[in-house]
C-alpha positions, 0 to 999 in steps of 0.5 A, a space after each residue: 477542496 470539496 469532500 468528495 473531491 478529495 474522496 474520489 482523488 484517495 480512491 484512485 490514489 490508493 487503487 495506483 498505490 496498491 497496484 504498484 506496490 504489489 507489482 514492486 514487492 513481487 519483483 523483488 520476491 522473485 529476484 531476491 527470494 527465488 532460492 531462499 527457505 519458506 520461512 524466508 518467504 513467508 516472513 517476506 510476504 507477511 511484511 510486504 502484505 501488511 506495510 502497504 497499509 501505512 501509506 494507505 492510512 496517510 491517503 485515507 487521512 487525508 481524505 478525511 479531510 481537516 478536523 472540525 474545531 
């Protein structure tokens, strides 16, 4: 697969990733976080605002594309 293929199909890839991960994470808070302490929420959003970068990092691998031998 061409590089900027790949390229182009990451970008949108990660854009639809970050949109539903932000709508999922913010359902949740409001559900389950609607009572609880600051910190609680804090400490939520903080996890929440870091772990969409793992998948990112697959995507943006992947991207790449194969190593050079």
């Amino acid at each position: 697969m061409p590089i900027r293929l790949r390229k182009l199909i990451g970008t949108i890839l990660i854009v639809v990733l970050v949109l539903l991960y932000a709508l999922l994470a913010n359902t949740i808070a409001v559900v389950t976080l609607a009572d609880a302490p600051s910190w609680a929420q804090f400490l939520y959003f903080l996890l929440t605002g870091l772990l969409w970068v793992l998948p990112a990092m697959l995507i943006i691998k992947w991207m790449a594309g194969p190593k050079a031998k």
